[in-house]
VOGU-3710 file (C-alpha; in Angstrom, 3 decimals, decimal comma):
1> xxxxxxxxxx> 50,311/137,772/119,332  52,062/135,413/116,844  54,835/133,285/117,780  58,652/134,280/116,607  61,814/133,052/116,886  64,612/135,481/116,567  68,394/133,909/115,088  71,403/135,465/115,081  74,590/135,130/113,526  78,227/136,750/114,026
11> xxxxxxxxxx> 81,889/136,844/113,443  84,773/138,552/113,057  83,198/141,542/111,006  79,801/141,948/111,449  76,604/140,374/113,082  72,995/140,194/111,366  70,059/138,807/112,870  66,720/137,438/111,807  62,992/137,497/112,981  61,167/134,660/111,911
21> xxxxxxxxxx> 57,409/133,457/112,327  56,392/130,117/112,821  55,744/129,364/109,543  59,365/130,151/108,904  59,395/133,488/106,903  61,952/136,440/107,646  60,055/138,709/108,867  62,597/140,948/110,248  66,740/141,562/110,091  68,874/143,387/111,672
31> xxxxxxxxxx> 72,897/144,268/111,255  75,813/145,316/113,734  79,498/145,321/114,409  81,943/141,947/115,187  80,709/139,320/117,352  83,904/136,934/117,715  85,479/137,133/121,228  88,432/135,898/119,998  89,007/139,153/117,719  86,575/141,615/119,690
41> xxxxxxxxxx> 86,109/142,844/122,924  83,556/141,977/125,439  81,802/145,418/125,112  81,742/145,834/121,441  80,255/141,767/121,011  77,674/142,895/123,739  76,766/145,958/121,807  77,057/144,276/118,091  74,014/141,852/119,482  72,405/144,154/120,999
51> xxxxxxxxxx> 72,019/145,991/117,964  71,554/143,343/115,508  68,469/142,305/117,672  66,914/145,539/118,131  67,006/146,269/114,041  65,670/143,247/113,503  62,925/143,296/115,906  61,726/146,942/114,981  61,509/146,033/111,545  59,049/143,050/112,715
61> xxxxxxxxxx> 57,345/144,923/114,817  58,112/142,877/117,917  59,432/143,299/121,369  62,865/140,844/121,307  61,834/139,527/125,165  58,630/138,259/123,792  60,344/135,635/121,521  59,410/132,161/121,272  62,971/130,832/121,062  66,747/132,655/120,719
71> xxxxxxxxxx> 69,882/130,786/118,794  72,835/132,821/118,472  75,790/131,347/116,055  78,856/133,015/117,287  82,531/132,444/116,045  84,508/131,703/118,902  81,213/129,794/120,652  82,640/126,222/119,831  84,667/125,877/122,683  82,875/125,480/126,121
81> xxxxxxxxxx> 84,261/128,263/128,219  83,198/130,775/125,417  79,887/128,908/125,240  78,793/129,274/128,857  79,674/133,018/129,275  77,502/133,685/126,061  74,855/131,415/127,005  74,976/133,565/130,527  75,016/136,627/128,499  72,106/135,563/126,507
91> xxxxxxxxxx> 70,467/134,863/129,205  71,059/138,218/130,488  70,007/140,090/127,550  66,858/138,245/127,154  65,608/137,239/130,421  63,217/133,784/130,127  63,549/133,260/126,804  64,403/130,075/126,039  68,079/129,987/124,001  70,957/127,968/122,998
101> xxxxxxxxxx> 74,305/129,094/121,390  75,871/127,110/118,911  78,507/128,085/116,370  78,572/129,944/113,245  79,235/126,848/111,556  76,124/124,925/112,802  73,905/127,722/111,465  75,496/128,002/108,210  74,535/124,341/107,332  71,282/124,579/108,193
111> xxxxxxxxxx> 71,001/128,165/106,932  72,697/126,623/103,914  70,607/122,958/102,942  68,224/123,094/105,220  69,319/119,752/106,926  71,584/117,989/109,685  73,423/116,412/106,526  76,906/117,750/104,775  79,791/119,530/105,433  79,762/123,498/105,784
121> xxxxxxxxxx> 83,119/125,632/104,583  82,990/129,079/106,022  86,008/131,513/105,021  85,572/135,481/105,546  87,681/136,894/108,513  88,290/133,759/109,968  88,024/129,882/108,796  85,782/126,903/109,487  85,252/123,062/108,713  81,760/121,647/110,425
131> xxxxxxxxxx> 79,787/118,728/108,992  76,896/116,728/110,431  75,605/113,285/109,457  72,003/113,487/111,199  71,946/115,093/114,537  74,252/112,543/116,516  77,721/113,300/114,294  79,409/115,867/113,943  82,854/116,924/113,040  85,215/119,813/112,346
141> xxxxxxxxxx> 88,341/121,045/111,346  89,478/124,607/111,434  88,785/127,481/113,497  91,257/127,614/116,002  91,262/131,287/115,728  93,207/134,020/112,780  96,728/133,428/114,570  96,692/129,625/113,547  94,062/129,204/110,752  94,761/129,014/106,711
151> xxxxxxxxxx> 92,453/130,033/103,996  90,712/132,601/106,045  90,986/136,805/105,295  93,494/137,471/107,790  95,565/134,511/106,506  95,381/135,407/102,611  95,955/138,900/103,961  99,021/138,369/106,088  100,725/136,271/103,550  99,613/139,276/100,836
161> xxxxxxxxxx> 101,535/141,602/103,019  104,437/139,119/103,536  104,699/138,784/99,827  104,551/142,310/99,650  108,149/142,842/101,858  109,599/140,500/100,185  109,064/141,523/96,858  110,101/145,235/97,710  113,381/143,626/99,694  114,227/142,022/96,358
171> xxxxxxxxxx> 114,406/138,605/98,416  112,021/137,229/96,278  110,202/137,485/92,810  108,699/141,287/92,028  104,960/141,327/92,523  102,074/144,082/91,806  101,122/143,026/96,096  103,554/145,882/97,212  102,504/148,470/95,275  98,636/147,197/95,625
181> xxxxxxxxxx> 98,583/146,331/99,138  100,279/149,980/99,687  97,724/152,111/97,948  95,023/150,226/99,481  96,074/150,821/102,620  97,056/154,493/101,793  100,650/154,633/103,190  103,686/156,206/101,148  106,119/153,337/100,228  106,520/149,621/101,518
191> xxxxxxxxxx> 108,869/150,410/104,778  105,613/152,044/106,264  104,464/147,928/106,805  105,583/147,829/109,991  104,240/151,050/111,455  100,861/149,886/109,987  100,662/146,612/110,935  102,169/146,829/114,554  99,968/149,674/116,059  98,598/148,339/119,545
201> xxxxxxxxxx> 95,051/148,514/118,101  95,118/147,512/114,847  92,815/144,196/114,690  92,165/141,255/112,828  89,545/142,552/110,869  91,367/145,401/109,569  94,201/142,588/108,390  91,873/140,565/107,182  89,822/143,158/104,539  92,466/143,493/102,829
211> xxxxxxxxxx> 92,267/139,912/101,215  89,764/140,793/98,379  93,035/142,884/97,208  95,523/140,240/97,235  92,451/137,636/95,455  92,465/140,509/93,111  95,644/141,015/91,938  95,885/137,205/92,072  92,904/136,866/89,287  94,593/139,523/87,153
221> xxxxxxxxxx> 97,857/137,063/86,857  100,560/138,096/89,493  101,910/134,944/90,575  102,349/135,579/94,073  99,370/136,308/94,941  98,120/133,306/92,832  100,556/131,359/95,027  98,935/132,523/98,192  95,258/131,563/96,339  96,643/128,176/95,634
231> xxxxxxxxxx> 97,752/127,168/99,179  95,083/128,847/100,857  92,163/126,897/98,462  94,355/124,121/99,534  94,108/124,416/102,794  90,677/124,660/103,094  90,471/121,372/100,710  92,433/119,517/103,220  90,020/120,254/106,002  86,622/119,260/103,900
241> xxxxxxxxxx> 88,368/115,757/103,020  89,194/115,605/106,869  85,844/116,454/108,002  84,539/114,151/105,386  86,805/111,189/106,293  85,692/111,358/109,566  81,827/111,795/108,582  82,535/108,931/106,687  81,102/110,744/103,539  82,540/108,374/100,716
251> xxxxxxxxxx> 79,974/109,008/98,210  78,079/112,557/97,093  77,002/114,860/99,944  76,328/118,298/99,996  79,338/120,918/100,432  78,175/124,595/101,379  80,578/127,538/101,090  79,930/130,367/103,362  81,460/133,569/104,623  82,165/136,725/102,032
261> xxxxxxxxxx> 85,474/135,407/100,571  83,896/132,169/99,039  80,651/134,079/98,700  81,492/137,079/97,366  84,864/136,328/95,233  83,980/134,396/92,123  87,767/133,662/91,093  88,930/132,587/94,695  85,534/130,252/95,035  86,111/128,737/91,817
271> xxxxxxxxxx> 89,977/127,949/93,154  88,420/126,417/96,083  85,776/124,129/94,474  88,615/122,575/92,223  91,200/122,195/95,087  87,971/120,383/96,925  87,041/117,861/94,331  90,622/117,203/93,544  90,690/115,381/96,843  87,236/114,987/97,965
281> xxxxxxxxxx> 85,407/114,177/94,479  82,221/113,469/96,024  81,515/116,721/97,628  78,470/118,776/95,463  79,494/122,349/96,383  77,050/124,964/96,393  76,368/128,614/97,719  74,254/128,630/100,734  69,907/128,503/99,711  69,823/131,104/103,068
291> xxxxxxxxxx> 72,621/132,714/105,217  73,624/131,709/108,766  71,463/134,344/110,177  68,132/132,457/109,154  70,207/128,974/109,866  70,205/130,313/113,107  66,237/130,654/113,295  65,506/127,685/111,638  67,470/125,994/114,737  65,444/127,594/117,088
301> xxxxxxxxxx> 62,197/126,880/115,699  63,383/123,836/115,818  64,088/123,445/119,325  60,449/124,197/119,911  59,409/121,176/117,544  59,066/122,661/114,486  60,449/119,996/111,341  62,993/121,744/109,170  61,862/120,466/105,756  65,449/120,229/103,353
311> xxxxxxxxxx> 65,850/123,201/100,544  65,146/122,282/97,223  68,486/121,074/96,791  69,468/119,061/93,640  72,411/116,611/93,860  74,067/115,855/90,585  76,751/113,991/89,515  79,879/115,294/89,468  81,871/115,506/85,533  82,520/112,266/84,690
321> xxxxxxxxxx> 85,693/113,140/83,038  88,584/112,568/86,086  90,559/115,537/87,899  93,939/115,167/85,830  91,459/116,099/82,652  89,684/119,131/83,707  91,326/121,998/82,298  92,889/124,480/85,445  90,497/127,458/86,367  94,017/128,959/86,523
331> xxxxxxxxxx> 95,835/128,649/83,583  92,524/129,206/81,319  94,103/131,725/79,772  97,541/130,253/79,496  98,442/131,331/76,052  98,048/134,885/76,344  100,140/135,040/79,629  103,993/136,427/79,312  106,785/133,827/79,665  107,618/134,451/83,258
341> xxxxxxxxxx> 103,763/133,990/84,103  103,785/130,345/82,185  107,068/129,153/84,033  105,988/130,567/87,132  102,395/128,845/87,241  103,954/125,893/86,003  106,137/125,915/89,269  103,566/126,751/91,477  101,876/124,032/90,057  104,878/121,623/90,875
351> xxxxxxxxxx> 104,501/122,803/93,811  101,097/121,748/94,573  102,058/118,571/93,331  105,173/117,847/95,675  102,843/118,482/98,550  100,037/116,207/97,358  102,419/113,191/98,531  102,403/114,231/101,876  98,694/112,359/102,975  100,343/109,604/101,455
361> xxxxxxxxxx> 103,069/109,189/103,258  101,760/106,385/105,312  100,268/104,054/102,654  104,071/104,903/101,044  105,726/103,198/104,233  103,308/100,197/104,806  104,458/99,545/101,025  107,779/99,627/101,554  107,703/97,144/104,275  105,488/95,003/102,419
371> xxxxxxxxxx> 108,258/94,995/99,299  110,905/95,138/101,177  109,505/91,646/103,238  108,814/90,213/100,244  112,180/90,946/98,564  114,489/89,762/101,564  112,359/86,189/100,645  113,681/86,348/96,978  111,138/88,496/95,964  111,601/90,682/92,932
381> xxxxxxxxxx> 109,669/94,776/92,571  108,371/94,828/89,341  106,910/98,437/87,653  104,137/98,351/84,954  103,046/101,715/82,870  102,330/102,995/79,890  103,323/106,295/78,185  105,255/108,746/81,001  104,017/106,139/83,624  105,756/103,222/81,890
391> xxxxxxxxxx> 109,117/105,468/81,175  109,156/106,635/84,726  109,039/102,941/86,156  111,410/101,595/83,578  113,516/104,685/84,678  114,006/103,971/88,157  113,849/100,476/87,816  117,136/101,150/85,800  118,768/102,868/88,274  118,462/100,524/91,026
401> xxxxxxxxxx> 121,118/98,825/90,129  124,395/101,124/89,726  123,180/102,533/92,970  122,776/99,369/95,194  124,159/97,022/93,327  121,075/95,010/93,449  120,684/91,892/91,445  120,244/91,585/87,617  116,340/90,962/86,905  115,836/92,069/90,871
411> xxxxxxxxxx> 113,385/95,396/89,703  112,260/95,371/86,333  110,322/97,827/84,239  107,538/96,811/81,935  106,053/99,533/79,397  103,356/99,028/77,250  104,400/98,451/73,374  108,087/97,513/74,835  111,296/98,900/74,326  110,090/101,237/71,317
421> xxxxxxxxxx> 107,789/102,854/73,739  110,892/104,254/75,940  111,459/106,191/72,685  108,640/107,435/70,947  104,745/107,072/70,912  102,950/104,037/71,022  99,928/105,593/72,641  97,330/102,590/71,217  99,402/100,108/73,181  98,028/101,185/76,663
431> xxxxxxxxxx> 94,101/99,803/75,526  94,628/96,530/75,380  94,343/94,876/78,988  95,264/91,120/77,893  98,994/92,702/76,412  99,444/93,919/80,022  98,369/90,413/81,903  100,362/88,519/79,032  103,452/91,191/80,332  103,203/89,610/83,905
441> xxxxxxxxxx> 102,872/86,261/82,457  105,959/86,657/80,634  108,191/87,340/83,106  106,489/84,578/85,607  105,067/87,031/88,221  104,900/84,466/91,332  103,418/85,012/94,922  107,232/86,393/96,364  106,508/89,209/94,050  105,279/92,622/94,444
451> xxxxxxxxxx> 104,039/94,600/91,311  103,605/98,416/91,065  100,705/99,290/88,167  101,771/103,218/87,828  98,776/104,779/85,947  98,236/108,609/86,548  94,503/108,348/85,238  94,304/104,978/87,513  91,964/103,436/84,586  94,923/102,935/81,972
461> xxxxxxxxxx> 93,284/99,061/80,801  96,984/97,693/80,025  97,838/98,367/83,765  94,839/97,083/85,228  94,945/93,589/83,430  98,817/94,018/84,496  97,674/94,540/88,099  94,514/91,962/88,199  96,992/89,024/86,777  99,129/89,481/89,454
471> xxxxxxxxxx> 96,742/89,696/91,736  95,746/86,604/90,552  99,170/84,724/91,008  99,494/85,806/94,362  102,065/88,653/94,107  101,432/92,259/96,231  99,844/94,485/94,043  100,446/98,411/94,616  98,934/101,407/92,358  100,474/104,452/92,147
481> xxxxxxxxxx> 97,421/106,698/90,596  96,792/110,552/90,222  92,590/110,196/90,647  90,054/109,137/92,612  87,706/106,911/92,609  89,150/104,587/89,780  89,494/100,870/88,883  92,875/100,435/90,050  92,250/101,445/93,225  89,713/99,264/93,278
491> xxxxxxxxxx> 92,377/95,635/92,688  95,526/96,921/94,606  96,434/95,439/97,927  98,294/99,162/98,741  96,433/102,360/97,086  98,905/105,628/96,593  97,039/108,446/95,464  98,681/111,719/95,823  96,006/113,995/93,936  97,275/116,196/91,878
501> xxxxxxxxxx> 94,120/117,770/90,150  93,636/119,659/86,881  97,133/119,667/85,168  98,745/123,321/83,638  97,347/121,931/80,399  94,578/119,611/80,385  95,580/116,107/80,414  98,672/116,342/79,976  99,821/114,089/82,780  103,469/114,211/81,851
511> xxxxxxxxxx> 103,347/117,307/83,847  102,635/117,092/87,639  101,336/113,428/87,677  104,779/112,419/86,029  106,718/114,632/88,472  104,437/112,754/91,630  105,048/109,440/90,201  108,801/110,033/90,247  108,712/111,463/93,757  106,811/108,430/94,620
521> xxxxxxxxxx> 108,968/105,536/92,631  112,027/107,427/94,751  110,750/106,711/97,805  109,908/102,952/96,879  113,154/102,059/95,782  115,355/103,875/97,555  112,874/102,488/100,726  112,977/99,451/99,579  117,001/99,263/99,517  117,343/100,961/102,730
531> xxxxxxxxxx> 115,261/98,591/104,540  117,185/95,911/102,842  120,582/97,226/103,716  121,719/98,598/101,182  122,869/102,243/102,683  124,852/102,057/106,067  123,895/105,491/107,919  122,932/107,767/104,298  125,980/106,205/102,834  125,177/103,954/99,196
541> xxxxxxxxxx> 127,567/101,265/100,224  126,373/98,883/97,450  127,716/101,188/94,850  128,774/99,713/91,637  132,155/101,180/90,732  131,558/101,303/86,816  133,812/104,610/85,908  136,300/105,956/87,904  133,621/108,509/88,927  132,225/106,044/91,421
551> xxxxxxxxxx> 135,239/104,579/92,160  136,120/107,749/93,751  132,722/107,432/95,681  133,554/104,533/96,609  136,640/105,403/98,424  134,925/108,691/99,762  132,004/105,772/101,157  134,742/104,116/103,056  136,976/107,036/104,065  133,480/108,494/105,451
561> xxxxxxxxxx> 131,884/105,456/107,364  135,421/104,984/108,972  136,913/108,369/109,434  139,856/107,598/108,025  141,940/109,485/104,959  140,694/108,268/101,140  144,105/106,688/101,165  143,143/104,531/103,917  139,886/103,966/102,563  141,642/102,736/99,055
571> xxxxxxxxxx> 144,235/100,449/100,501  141,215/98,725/102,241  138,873/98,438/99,176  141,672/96,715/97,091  142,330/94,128/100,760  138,581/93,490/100,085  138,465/92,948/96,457  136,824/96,442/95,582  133,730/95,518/97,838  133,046/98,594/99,611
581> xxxxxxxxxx> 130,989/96,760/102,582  133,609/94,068/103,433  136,358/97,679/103,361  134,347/98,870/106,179  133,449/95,948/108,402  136,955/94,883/108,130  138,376/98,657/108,923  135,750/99,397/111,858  135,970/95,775/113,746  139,664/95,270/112,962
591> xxxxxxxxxx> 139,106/92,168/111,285  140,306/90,226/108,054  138,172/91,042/104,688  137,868/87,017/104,446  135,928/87,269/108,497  134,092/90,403/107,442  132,804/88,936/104,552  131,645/85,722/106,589  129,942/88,500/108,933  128,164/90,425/106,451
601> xxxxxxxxxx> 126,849/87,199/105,445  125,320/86,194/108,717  123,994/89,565/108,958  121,929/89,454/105,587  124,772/91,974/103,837  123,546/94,763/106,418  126,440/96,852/107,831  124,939/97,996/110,893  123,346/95,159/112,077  127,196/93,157/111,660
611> xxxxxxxx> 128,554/95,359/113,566  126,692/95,747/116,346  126,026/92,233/116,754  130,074/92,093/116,822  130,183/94,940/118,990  127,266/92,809/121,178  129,604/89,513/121,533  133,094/91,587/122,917
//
């Protein structure tokens, strides 16, 4: 009798299974119910397996006990309590044949390439992150079960449903989800939710198949339900570039999507593979060469020896043309949508964007103690762009003073082509690398310095001879960049990338590169200042009082830090000469303007820190 291997995969939904010889052909399958203990009961997994391996083995012509080897990829099988009861129940089912239990995952990847190399996405019911760099590493993200995933069916599905409520509560924009969502599911109007979705038995799965509906009415334009697409491709993007940061993939590798909302659902897939390579650009995605089920034999032939030769597989480079150019596989058809449908993917869009700066978050702070050390020495912060980049730096660095009162020539803005460039176009004066070096030059960029090159394509050539000049004098160099890889990330001491992919309209980085770079000059600045002591609690107390506008700030600054009444705080600004620090030192440690003043100064102008040293010393 020949030798077969049988390999069997399930989840939330359903459960197939393969017979396979040794020279690796399918020469069997089999189908049956849910498999995932987390979403299915002990009797109906039992049974789904059961019948998955009897199909398959009557269409082979085999007796299951008489197999070779047994894998079974299970959702639910990656943690080990759930692994040793199905490794006893495999062991039950088929007595002395030799078996292992792995994940769904584990089979998908092999299922998918062939090889113990690349990263696996599965979304369908539930959601998982697994990648493998030879045998030895592994890593995942994801799958913690339908209650606590994102980017799985039950997720999209839930939120569809949410959306739904809200739209028929009027809380929240009108969308084609309630009326959608309530034929589907064949009840009379939206109050009939509840009843639905609260009966004892109703499961995961029955959530969950709802999500082709919302993807649906998502690809026909409602922007709810393209909302729900957005975060959920997203979400799934976060986990690939975790998976692959801790792989330590850097470079191309191989990115499988598996699981019948990636698989099946062009629109959603083609949301996902642009929300990947907007922060993971060196992931190749691809659909699967074979399905878990065969992934599944292909692991146990290969725990009897057998060498898994790699699919056909071709890796190509990805575009060449950066994220922030691609044209959106959303808005392709941005000119025929109605108004509402323009303004609302524009904001959903900005939304995208505002949430790209959280990963960088930490690079932001190690900046702004690096500036800030610098600055306390003398140092000055010092922004270089061109176009929107160059406005937005010259922006804040405008600000900083009428807000903290900082020093003339303290932050300065340089734009490529100069003051006329705040105005109107000068788009050819961004090519020229020497101008930008020649900028630094010209305002004597030393090693107390730090310079920000802000650059949303990170390859503008007047910021990068900006940035590699003052490199080259010593000062801290910092990009602020909307893509990766690219050159300026390759000079800067401090690298902040918050990836905003494909813009509403291609490359038109005004859009949500320019609203990122704002966020992100903010929270450098106003950072900065803070850690210089220029606020006192979330109080500006280095206002300038230029109008009588922040004069009466002023006063409220003082009244506020003091608790005392506005004509309190008024009679102490003009006993300190208008200086809003000295009226509150003075005020809260009952102590002459002239002995304040000498405090403030011992305490580096920092409120807090003069009077709790004070406070210390009584």
């Amino acid at each position: 009798m020949r030798k077969f291997v049988i390999g069997l995969d399930g989840g939330g939904t359903k459960t197939e299974a393969v017979v396979m010889d040794e020279r690796m052909r399918i020469i069997g399958r089999g189908r049956g119910g849910p498999s995932n203990l987390h979403s299915t009961d002990m009797s109906t997994v039992r049974t789904s397996l059961a019948d998955a391996m009897q199909m398959a083995a009557k269409e082979a012509g085999v007796n299951p006990l008489h197999a070779a080897a047994v894998t079974w990829a299970l959702a639910g099988a990656g943690r080990t309590e759930e692994k040793q009861y199905l490794s006893m129940l495999q062991a039950e089912m088929l007595p002395g044949v030799p078996g292992q239990v792995v994940t769904d995952a584990q089979a998908a990847l092999m299922g998918g390439i062939g090889q113990h190399f690349g990263i696996v996405l599965i979304s369908g019911t539930g959601m998982n992150v697994y990648g493998e760099k030879g045998k030895d590493l592994s890593a995942r993200a994801g799958g913690w079960g339908y209650m606590l995933d994102e980017g799985s069916g039950y997720s999209i599905a839930l939120e569809g449903i949410r959306a739904a409520v809200r739209g028929a509560d009027g809380s929240d924009l009108p969308t084609r989800l309630t009326l959608g969502l309530v034929k589907a599911i064949g009840l009379k109007d939206a109050s009939q939710f509840v009843n639905w979705l609260y009966e004892p038995d109703r499961s995961a799965t029955e959530i969950a198949s709802l999500a082709p509906i919302v993807l649906k009415i998502a690809e026909e334009g409602d922007i709810m339900a393209t909302g729900i697409v957005m975060r959920s491709a997203d979400a799934l993007a976060a986990h690939v570039d975790a998976v692959a940061h801790r792989l330590g993939y850097s470079h191309a590798f191989p990115l499988v999507v598996s699981g019948s909302l990636v698989e099946k659902e062009r629109f959603f897939r083609n949301v996902v593979f642009q929300a990947v390579l907007t922060r993971t650009p060196g992931a190749q995605p691809r659909l699967p060469y074979y399905d878990a089920a065969v992934g599944a034999g292909l692991l146990a032939l290969e725990s009897l020896g057998y060498e898994i030769h790699q699919f056909p597989v071709r890796m190509t480079p990805n575009d060449e043309v950066w994220a922030s150019e691609r044209r959106n596989v959303i808005t392709m058809d941005l000119d025929t949508r109605p108004t509402i449908e323009v303004v609302g993917l524009m904001h959903l869009e900005d939304a995208r964007a505002v949430a790209s700066v959280r990963p960088n978050l930490p690079i932001i702070a190690r900046a702004i103690e690096a500036i800030a050390g610098r600055m306390e020495q003398g140092g000055r912060l010092i922004y270089v762009g061109a176009g929107t980049s160059g406005r937005l730096g010259v922006l804040d660095a405008s600000e900083i003073p009428p807000t903290f009162n900082s020093p003339p020539g303290q932050v300065i803005g340089i734009i490529a082509g100069g003051e006329r460039a705040l105005r109107e176009s000068v788009e050819e004066a961004e090519d020229h690398p020497e101008e930008g070096a020649e900028a630094v030059r010209s305002v004597e960029v030393g090693s107390g310095d730090s310079v920000v090159g802000i650059a949303a394509s990170g390859r503008t050539p007047y910021v990068i001879g900006a940035l590699k000049e003052a490199k080259r004098r010593g000062a801290l160099t910092v990009a602020l960049i909307c893509n990766l890889p690219a050159p300026l990330a390759e000079i800067a001491d401090y690298v902040i990338a918050p990836l905003v992919g494909p813009e509403v309209i291609a490359g038109s980085t005004r859009l949500k590169a320019g609203t990122v770079q704002k966020l992100v000059l903010n929270m450098l600045s106003t950072g900065v200042m803070v850690r210089l002591g220029k606020t006192y609690s979330n109080l500006m107390v280095d206002v300038q009082q230029l109008n009588a506008k922040l004069q009466a700030r002023a006063r409220r600054i003082v009244a506020q830090a003091c608790n005392i009444s506005e004509e309190e705080a008024a009679k102490a600004l003009e006993r300190s000469y208008g200086d809003a620090k000295t009226a509150i030192v003075s005020t809260l440690l009952n102590c002459s303007p002239e002995e304040a003043s000498r405090r403030l100064k011992q305490a580096n102008g920092r409120v807090r820190d003069t009077i709790q040293g004070c406070r210390r010393c009584q």
